[in-house]
C-alpha positions, -999 to +999 in steps of 0.1 A: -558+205-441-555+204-479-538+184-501-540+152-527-529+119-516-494+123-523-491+158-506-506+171-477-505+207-455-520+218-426-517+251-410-518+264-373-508+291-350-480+289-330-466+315-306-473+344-328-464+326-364-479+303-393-470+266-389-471+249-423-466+211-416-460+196-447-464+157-458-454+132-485-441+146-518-435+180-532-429+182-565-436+194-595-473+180-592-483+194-559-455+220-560-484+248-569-510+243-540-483+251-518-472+280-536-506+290-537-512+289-495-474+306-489-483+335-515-518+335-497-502+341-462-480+368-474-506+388-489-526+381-452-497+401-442-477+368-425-440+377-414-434+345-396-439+313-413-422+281-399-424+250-423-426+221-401-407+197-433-405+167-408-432+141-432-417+150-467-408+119-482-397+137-513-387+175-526-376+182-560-362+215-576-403+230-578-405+223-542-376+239-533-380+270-558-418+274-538-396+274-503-373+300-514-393+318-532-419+320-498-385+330-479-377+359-506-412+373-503-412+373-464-375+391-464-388+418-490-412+427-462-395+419-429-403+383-423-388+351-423-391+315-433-380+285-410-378+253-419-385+226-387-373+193-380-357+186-416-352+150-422-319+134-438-334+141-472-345+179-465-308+186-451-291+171-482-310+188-506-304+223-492-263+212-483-266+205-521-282+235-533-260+259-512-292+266-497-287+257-457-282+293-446-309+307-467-337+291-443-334+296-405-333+256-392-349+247-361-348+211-352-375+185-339-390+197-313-393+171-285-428+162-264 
């Protein structure tokens, strides 16, 4: 897990992908850590990243710009980028943005 007290990640493997699970705001603060760990699993050679968005309280335009960007670096070289279990807030942003069939969506997953 890393992180500051407004933003937290953790990652873990899943069925053959990267499972970021991202928490509490993503902004223009904490916006570069995350960049950071998506640019470090695609140079680990990571096709399959899912983003597990359910705990974001908030995501502003540098959020979003790291998620897309992660997504446009995993299509250059075959991957893909999922985004699981987006809240109210997560859908609105990407409805807003145009932005909903960029990411492959998987919702909550259930126990």
């Amino acid at each position: 897990m890393s992180g500051t007290d407004d933003f937290t990640y953790h990652l873990a493997r899943e069925d053959g992908c990267v499972v970021v699970s991202l928490a509490g705001e993503l902004d223009m603060a904490t916006a570069p850590e995350l960049a950071e760990c998506l640019e470090r699993l695609s140079r680990n050679d990571e096709r399959t990243v899912v983003l597990d968005v359910a705990e974001l309280r908030f995501l502003d335009s540098s959020g979003l710009k790291v998620l897309l960007a992660a997504q446009q670096r995993a299509q250059a070289h075959g991957g893909t980028v999922t985004v699981r279990s987006p809240n109210d807030m997560v859908q609105r942003l990407l409805a807003m943005t145009n932005l909903e069939g960029v990411f492959g969506v998987e919702e909550q997953q259930t126990g």
